[in-house]
Each structure stands twice: as structure tokens, then as C-alpha cells.
DOKOL-700192 format. One record per atom (N, C-alpha, C, O): x, z, y. Coordinates in steps of 0.05 Angstrom, whole numbers, plus 5000, padded with zeros to 4 digits. Example, Ala and Ser with C-alpha at 12.3 -4.5 7.8 and 13.67 -1.06 7.14 Angstrom:
<rs>
526451564886/524651564910/526451564934/528551694934/525751424955/527351434979/525851575001/526851615023/
</rs>
This chain:
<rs>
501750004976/500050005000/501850005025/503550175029/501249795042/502749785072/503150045088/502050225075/504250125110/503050345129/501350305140/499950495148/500549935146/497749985163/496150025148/494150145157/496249965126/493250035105/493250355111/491450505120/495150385106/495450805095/494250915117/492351065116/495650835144/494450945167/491550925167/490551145161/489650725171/488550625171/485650795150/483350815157/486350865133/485351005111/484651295125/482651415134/487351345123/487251635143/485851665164/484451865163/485551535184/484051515203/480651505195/478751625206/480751355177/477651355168/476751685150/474651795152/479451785133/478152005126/478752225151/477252415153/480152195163/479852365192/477352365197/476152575199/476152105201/472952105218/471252205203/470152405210/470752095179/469552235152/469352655158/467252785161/471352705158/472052935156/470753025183/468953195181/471552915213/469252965228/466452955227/465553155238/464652795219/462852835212/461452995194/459053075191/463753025182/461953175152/462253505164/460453665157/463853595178/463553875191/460953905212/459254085214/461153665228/458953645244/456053645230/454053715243/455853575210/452953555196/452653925193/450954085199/455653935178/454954255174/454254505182/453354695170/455254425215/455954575239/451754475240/450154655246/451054265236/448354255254/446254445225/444354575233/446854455203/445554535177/445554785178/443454905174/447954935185/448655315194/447155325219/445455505220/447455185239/445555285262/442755305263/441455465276/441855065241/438255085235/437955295219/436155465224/439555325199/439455685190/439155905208/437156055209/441855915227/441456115234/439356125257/439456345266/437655985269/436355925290/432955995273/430956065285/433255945241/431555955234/430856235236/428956315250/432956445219/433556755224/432956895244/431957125244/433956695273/433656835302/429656825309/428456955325/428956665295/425556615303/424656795281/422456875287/425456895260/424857005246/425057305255/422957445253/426457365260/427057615277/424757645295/422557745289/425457545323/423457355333/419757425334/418157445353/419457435306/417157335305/415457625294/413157705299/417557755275/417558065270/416358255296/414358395297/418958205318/418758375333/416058365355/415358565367/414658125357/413558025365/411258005364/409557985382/410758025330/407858025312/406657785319/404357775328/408657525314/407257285310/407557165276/409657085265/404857175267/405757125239/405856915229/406856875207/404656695249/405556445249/409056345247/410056215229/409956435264/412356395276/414456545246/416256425233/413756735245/415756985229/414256775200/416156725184/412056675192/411656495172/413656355168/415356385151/413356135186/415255885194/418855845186/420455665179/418956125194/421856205202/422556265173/424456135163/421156425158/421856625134/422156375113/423956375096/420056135115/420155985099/422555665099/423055485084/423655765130/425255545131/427455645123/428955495110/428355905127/430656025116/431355925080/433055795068/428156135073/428155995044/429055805035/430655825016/428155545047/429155235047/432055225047/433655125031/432355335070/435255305078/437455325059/439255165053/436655615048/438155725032/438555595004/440655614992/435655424992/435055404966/437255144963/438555114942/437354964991/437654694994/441554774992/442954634977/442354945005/444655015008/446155104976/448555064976/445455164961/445455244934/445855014908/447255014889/444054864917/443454634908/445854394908/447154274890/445854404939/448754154950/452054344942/454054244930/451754534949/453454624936/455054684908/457454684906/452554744883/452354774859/453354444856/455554404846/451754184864/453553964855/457153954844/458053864823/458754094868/461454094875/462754364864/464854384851/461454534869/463354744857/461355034853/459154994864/461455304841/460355524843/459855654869/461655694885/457455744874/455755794904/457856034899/458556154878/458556054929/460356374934/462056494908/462456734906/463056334890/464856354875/464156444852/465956454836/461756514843/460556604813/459056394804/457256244811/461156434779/460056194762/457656224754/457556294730/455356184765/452856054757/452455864733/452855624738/451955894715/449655674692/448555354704/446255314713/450355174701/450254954715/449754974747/447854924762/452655064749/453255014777/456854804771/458154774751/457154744789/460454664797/459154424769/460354414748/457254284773/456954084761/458753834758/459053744735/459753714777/461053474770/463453534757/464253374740/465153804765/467753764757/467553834720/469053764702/464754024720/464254104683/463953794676/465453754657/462653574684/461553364677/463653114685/462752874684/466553174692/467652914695/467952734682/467952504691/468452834649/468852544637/466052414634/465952174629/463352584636/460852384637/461052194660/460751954659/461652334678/461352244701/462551904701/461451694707/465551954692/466551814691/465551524673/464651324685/465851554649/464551374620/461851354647/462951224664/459851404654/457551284667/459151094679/459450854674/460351264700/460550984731/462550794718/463150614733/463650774697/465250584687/463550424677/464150204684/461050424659/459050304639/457450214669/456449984673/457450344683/454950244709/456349884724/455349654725/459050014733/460849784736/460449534729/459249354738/461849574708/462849394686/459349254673/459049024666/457449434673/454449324667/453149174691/451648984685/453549214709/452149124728/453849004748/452348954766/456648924756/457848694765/459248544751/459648324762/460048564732/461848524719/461348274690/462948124679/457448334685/457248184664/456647944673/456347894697/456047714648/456447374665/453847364674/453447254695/451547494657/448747414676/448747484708/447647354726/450847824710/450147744733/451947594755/451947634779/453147444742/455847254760/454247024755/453646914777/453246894734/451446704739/449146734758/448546554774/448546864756/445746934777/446546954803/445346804818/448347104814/449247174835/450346894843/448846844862/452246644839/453446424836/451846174841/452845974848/448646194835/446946004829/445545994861/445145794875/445046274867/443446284900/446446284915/446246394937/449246174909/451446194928/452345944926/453645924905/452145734939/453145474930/455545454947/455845354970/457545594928/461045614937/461545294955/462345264978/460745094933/462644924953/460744774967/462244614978/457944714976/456844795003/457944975023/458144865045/458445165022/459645285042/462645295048/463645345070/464045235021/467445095033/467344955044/468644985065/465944695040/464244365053/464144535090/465544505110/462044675085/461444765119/463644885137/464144875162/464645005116/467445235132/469645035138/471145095156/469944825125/472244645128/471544455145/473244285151/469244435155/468444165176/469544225204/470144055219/469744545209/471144635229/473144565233/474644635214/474444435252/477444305258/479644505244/481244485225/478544815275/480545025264/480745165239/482745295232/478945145226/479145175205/480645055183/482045185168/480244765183/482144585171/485044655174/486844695157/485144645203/488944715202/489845065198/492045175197/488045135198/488945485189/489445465157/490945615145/487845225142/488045165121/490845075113/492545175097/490844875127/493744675122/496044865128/498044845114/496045095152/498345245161/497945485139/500145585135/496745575130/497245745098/498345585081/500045675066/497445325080/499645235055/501945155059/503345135038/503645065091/504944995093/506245285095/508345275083/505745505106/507145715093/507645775063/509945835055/505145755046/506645745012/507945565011/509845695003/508845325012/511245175012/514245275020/516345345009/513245245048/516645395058/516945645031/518445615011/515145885037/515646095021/516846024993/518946124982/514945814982/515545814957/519045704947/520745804932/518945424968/521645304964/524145474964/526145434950/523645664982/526745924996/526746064972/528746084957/524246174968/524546334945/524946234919/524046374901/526046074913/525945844895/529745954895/530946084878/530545874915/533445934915/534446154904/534446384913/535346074886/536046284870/538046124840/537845904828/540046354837/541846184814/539646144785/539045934773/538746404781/536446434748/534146154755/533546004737/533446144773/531845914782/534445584777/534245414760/535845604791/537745324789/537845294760/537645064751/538145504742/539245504720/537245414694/537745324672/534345494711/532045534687/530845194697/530045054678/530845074721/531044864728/532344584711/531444354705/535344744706/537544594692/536444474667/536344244659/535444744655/535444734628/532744574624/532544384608/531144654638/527644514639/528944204631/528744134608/530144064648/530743854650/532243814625/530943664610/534143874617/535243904593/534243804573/535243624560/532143924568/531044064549/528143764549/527243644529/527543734570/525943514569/526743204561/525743044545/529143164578/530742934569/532142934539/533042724530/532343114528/533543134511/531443004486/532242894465/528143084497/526743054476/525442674475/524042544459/527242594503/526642264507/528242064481/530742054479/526541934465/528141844452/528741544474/527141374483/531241594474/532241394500/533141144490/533940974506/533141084466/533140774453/530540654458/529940454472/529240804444/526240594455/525340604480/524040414486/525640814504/525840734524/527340544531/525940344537/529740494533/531140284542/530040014534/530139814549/528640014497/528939744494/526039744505/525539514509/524039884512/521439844523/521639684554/520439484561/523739844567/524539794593/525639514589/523839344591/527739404585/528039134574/526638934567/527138714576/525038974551/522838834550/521438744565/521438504570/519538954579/518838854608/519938704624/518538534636/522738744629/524638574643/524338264637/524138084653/524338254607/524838054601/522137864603/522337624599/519237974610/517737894609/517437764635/517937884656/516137464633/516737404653/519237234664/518837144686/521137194655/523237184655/525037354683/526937274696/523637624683/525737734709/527937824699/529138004712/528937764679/531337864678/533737584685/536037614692/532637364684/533837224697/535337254729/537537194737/533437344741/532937494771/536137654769/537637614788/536737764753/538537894745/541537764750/543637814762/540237544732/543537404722/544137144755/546137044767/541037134757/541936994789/543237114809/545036974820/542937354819/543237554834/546137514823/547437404840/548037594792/550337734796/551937494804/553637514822/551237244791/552536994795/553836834818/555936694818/551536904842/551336874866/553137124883/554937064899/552537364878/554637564885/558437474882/560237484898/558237374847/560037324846/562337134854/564737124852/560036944863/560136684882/561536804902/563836744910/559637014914/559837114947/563337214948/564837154968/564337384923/566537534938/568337314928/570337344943/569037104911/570836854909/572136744929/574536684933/568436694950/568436584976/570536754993/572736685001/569436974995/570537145024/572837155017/574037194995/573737095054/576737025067/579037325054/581237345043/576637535064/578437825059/579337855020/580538055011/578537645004/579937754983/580937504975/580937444951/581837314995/584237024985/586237264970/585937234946/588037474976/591037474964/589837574936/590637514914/588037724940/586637724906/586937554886/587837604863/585737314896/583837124886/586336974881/586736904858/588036924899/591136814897/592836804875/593936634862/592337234877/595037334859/593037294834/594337284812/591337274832/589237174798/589836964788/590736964766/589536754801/589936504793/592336404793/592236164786/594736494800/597036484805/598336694775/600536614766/597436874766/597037014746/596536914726/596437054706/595936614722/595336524696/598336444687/598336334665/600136464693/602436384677/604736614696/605036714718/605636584674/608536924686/610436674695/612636734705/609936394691/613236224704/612036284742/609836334752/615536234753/615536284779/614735944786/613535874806/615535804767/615235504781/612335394774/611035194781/611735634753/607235404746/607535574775/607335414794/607835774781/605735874806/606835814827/605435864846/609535694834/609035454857/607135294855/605535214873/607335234830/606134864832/603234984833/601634794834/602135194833/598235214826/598535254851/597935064865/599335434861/599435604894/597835424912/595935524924/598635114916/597534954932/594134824920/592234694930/594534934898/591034864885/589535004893/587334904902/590135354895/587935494898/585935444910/583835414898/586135414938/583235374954/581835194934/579535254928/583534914920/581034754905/580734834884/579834654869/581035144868/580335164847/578335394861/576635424843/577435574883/576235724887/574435544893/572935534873/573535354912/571135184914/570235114895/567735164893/571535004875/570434924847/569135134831/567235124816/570435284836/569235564818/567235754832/566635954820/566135724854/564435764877/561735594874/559435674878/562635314867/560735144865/559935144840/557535094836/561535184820/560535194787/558035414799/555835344808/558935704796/557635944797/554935884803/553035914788/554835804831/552535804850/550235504834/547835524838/551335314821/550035194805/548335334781/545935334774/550535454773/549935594743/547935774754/545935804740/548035894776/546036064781/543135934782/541336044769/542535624801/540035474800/539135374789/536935274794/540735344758/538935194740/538835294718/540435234700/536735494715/535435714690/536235554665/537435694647/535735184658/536335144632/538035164621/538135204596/540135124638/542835114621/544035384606/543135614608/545835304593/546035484570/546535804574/545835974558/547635834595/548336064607/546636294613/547336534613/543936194618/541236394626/539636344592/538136504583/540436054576/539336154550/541436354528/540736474508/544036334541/544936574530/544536864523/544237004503/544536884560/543637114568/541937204550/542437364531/539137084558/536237134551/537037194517/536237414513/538137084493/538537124477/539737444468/538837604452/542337444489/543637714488/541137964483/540638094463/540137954509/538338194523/536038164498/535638394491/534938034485/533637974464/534738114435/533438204417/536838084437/538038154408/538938504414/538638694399/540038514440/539138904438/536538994450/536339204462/534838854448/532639024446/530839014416/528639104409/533338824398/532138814369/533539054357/532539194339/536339094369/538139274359/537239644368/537839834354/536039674391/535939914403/532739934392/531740144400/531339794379/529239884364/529039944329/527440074315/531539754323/532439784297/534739914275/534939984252/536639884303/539439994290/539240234295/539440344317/538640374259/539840704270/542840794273/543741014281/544040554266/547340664276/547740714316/549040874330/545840464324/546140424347/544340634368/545040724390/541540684351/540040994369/541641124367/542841194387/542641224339/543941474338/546741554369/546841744384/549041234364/550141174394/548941294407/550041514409/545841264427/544741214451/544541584450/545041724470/543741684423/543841984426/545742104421/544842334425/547242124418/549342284418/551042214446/552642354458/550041904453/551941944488/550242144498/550942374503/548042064501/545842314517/545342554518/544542714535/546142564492/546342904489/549143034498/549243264507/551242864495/554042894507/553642944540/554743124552/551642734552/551942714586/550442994593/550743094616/548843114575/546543324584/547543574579/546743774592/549843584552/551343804553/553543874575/554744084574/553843704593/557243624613/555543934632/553143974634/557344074641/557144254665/555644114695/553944204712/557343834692/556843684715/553843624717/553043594740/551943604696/549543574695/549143814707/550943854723/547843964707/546744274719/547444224746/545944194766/550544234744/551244154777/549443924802/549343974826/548543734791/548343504797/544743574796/543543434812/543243734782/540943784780/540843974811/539443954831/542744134803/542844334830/542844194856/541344244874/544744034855/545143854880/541943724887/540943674909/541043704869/538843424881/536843644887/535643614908/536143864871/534944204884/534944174910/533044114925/536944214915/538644374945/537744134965/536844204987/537943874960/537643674975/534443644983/533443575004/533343734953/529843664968/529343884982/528443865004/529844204970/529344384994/530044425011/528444545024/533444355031/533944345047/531644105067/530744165089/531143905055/528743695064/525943755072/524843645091/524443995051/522144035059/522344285080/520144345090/524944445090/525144705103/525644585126/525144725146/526644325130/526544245155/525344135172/525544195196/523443865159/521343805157/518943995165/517643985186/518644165145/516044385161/517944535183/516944755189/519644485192/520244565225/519644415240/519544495263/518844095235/518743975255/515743945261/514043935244/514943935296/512743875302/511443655280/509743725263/512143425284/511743235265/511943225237/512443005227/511543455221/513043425196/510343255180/507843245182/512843145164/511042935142/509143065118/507342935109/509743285111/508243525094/506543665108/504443745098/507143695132/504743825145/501543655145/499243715138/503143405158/500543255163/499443155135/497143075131/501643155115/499842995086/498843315074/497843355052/499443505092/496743755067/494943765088/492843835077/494543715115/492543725140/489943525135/487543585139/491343225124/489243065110/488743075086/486642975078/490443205070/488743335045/486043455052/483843355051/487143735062/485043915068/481743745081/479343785074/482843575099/479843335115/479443235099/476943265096/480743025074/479342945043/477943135034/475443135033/479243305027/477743445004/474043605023/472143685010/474143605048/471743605064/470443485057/468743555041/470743185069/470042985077/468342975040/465942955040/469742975014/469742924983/466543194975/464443144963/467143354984/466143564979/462943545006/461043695003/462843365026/460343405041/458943125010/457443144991/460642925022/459842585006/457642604986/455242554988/460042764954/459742764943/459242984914/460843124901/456142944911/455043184894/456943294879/458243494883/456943054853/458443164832/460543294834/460843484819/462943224854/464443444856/464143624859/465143794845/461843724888/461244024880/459844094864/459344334869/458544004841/457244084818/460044164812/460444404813/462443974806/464244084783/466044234801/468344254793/465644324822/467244574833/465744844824/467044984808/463144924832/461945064822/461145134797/460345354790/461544934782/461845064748/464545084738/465245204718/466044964752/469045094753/469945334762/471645464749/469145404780/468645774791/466545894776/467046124767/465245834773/462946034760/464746014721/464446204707/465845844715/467845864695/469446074690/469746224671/470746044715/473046214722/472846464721/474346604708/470346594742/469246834746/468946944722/470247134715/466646804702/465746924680/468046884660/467347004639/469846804657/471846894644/474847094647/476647174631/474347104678/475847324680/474547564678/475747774672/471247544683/470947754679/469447954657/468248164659/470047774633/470647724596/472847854600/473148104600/474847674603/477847754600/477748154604/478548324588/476748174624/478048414650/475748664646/476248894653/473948604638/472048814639/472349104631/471549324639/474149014606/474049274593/476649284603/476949534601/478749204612/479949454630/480149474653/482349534663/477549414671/476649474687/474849814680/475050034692/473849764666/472250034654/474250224650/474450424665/476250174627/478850294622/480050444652/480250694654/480650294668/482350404691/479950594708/481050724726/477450644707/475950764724/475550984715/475751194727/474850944688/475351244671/477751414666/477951664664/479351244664/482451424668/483351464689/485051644687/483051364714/483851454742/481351634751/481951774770/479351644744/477451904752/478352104735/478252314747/479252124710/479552274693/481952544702/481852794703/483952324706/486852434716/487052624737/488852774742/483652574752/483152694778/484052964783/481952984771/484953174789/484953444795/481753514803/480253404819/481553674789/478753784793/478453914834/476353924846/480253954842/480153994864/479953674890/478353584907/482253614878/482153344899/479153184893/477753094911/478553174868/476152894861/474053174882/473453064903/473353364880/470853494896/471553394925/470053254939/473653454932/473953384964/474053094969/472953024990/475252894951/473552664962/470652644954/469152514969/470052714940/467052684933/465552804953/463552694961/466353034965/464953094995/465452915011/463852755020/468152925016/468352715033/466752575038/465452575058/466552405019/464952035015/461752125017/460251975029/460752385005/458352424998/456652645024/454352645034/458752805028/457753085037/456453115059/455053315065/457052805080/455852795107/452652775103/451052915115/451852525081/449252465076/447952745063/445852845071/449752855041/448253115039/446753395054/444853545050/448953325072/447253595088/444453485102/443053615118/443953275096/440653115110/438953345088/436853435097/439753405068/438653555055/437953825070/436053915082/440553885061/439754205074/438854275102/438654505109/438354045118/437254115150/433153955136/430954045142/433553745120/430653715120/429653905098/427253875095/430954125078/429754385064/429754495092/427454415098/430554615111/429954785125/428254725143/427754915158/426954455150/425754345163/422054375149/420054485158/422654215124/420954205111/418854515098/416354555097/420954655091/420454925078/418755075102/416455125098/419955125124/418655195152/415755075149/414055185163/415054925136/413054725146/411054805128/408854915130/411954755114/411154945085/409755245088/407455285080/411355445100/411255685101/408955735118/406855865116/409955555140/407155535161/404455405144/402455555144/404355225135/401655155118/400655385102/398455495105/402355435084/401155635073/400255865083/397955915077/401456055099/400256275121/397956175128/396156295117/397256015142/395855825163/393155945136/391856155136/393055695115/391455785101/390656025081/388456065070/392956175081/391956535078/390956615100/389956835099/390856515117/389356765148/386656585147/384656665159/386456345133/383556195133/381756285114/379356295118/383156365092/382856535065/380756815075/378456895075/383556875083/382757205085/380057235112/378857455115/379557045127/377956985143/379457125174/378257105196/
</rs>
């Protein structure tokens, strides 16, 4: 419990505690006021009055006995059912636990209660409010931040690691690959492929910045000093030529080079669906790359990269998470005025929920009410029990002394009618 709760509490049984003296302070004064007319009425020889008085006392007194006997023994002698609740706690208790648990707790009455409450009619209404909406979106963009920071943590990096681990590990990654391939090949985009490297390869032949490369390569075909005079002056015409082959080979799909290909890419995706020498390869590299340290590391890294991303992001006025949970929140309005069925299946989704938590929970809901009343000190459970109770009680003992008076007077009234 917070301090402001605690405080907060206190203050209320502070006031509690004022009132409940004040009832008592007004319950002792109708007594004794009753006594003073009673007197009063003696000295006086009004037998009306000394009626009135004698009989409100009575009241007073009977009513005082009564509220008291609830909580503890009148003037300290143990009386024959008196100091009732504390003789009666564990009834007390087993009741208000069975009362509980019977009457909020069971599904008729969460169904019933649920049926005259149409939850998401009124989320529907509460969310049409602008401010409302973004009080919405700014709670969740607080569980985000919250969640992501608190996320940082090594047992977290680690349980992360392994999640991942542990999931890839269960990919059989041959038939992914040859599934993935396939596709490729459908269509012929894997051609797309072999055009793209061909043309690349075209590209760096061309460029000026790797002639001494391209030079010392082709100049490299023979270790004599005199072939690579005599080629030296060819190069440029063997790089055009080999520039222009490439860039050909790349535009015309028929030739043998793209039916090669296409054959290659064909024959391992016969092999990575067939060869168990060759899955087995694909697993044991995989399982090698997932055992490396550097994995974990590299899991961590890409961690650190998205939460550093969403912690900064929800700093910014503009953040891109803010506004995609801000139009969430206006969908799911906008979904929930539209259209029925969703709130049909929100509301039997909560009314689900309810009645099975409170299946789940009931009985130790019961459990905890009976054992925390139980545990009570027979002293503390009376004083909150006044507490909570004792203000409304003394309505008692001021309307016995009210009443009884009234009483006393009727009856006199009609003995002096009696007696003529």
C-alpha cells in the first residue's frame, strides 16, 4: 500500500472515529436528559412527563445493552450471549465468505449483471471522446516505453537469445531454402538474378578505378615477362570484349548460360529436398551458427537497436508509435460504433473472462475472507466493526429512547383513561 493510500485511510478512520463519538455523545445526552425530566417530573407531580421520562430511560438503557452485547460484555460481566460476534467469529466469518462468493461471485450473477451492461456500447461511447482517445493512446504509449526499459535486462537478453535459439533451431532449413528457391524460380525470377550479377559484373570490368586490377589479371595469365608485354597493349581490347560478351549474355535468357543456371538452381532444390547427406550439411551448419557466442551477441545488438528506436521515437512530438496506437485506439471506436458483431464478440468475450475468473478464484476468494477475519484479534476486528458499524448503531439507542418515551407516555395516558 502507497502512503497516499495509508494516509488517506487514516483520515477516513479519523472521521469515522469522529462521528461515531458524536452519535454517542448525542445517545448519553438523550439519556441523561431523559433522567433530568424524570426527576423533573417527580418533583413536580407531572405523571405524564415522569411517564415519558421513566420509559425513555428504559429504552435507552434496553437499546444500550443490546448495541453493546453485539461487540463485547455490557460493563464487563460476561452475560449469556453477550460479546456476540467475537464468541461467533468463525460463523461470522464461513457466512460473509459463502454470502460473497454466493452472491457476486457466481456466473448467474455476472451473467445477469453483464446482459443489462453493454460493456462495449459504452467503450464505443467513452472512446468517441477525443480526450479520451488520447488518454488512451498516452497509457499505452507509457506501457511501451515502460515495458521496453524494463525489458533491459541481461536474464531478459539471455531468455530472448535462447527463445530465438530454440525456435530456429526447430526450422528445418533445407526445405525452407528449397521452398524459397522455388518460388524464385517460378516465373523465371531467378533469372532477374543472373541478369543483375552479369551486368554488375560488366559494371566493375568497365570502371576506370579498377584498370590496374583488371591489368595485373589479365596480364596474370602467363608468369613470362615478355607474353605480358606483348598482352599489355590488348587489354583495353580484351576488357571491351569481355564487357560486351557479359552485357549480351545478360540480354538473351536463351542462351545456354541462363539454361544452365536455371538447371543448377533446379537440381539443389532436388538435392535440399532429397539428399539426407546434404539436409543433414544445412543442419549441422545451423546448428553450428546458433551455438557461436556471436549469435546471442548479435540477437542482443538488434534488441538494443529496436529499443533504443522505440525510447526515442516516443520522445518525439511526432512519434510514429504514438500516432499508429492514437489511430488504433479511433479504429477500434469507429469498429466497435459500425459494427454489431464485434461487440457481440467483445461482450461474450468479457462475460467469458469474468465468469471464468470467477470459477477460477472463488473459492479463494472465500478462502482469504475467512482466514483474514479469522486471524483477526478479537480486539482489533470489534473496533473496526464499530468503527464501520457503530455510527449507524447508535440510531438505535437515541430511537429506543425516543420511542420507549412514547411508549411510556401511551401507556400512562391510557391507565389514567382506565382508572377514569
Amino acid at each position: 500500500m502507497t502512503d497516499l493510500a495509508a494516509r488517506a485511510i487514516q483520515a477516513e478512520n479519523t472521521l469515522r472515529q469522529r462521528d461515531l463519538a458524536r452519535m454517542k455523545g448525542i445517545a448519553v445526552g438523550l439519556l441523561g436528559l431523559a433522567a433530568c425530566l424524570y426527576v423533573a417530573g417527580k418533583w413536580l407531580a407531572w405523571g405524564y412527563l415522569a411517564a415519558f421520562a421513566e420509559a425513555a430511560m428504559i429504552g435507552a438503557l434496553a437499546d444500550w445493552f443490546a448495541v453493546v452485547a453485539l461487540f463485547r460484555h455490557p460493563l464487563g460481566i460476561p452475560i449469556p450471549h453477550t460479546a456476540i460476534v467475537t464468541r461467533n467469529k468463525r460463523t461470522i466469518a464461513n457466512s460473509l465468505a459463502d454470502f460473497v462468493v454466493g452472491q457476486f461471485l457466481s456466473a448467474e450473477i455476472i451473467v445477469q449483471r453483464l446482459k443489462r451492461f453493454d460493456a462495449a456500447r459504452h467503450l464505443s461511447q467513452w472512446l468517441a471522446v477525443a480526450e479520451h482517445r488520447h488518454k488512451v493512446a498516452g497509457y499505452l504509449n507509457q506501457a511501451v516505453g515502460y515495458g521496453v526499459q524494463t525489458l533491459d535486462d541481461r536474464r531478459i537478453h539471455d531468455f530472448i537469445a535462447q527463445a530465438a535459439r530454440n525456435k530456429l533451431q526447430q526450422i528445418d532449413l533445407s526445405a525452407f531454402m528449397a521452398e524459397g528457391l522455388a518460388r524464385v524460380t517460378q516465373g523465371r525470377q531467378h533469372y532477374k538474378i543472373l541478369h543483375g550479377g552479369l551486368n554488375r559484373f560488366a559494371d566493375y570490368v568497365e570502371n576506370a578505378e579498377n584498370d590496374e586490377k583488371i591489368t595485373a589479371f589479365i596480364k596474370g595469365w602467363s608468369e613470362n615477362a615478355f607474353v605480358q608485354s606483348m598482352i599489355e597493349p590488348f587489354v583495353p581490347t580484351i576488357r571491351t570484349a569481355v564487357v560486351n560478351k557479359l552485357r549480351a549474355a545478360a540480354e538473351d535468357e536463351n542462351n545456354g548460360l541462363y539454361l544452365e543456371f536455371d538447371e543448377q538452381i533446379k537440381s539443389y532444390v532436388a538435392r535440399l529436398q532429397q539428399d539426407p547427406a546434404l539436409q543433414q550439411w544445412v543442419s549441422d551448419k545451423k546448428n553450428s551458427l546458433l551455438n557461436q557466442a556471436e549469435f546471442g551477441q548479435h540477437i542482443e545488438s538488434l534488441w538494443n537497436q529496436f529499443r533504443d528506436w522505440v525510447v526515442l521515437d516516443l520522445s518525439h512530438p511526432e512519434s510514429v508509435i504514438s500516432g499508429k496506437l492514437t489511430q488504433l485506439v479511433g479504429e477500434l471506436e469507429q469498429h466497435l460504433a459500425d459494427n454489431e458483431q464485434l461487440g457481440n464478440w467483445l461482450n461474450e468475450q468479457i462475460q467469458a473472462a469474468l465468469i471464468r475468473a470467477a470459477n477460477t478464484n472463488k473459492g479463494l476468494v472465500g478462502d482469504l475472507i475467512r482466514e483474514e477475519f479469522g486471524n483477526w484479534d478479537d480486539r482489533y476486528m470489534v473496533n473496526r466493526l464499530e468503527l464501520y458499524l457503530g455510527r449507524d448503531l447508535q440510531y438505535i439507542r437515541i430511537n429506543g429512547t425516543l420511542v420507549g418515551g412514547l411508549f411510556g407516555l401511551a401507556i400512562y395516558a391510557a391507565t389514567q383513561l382506565v382508572a377514569g
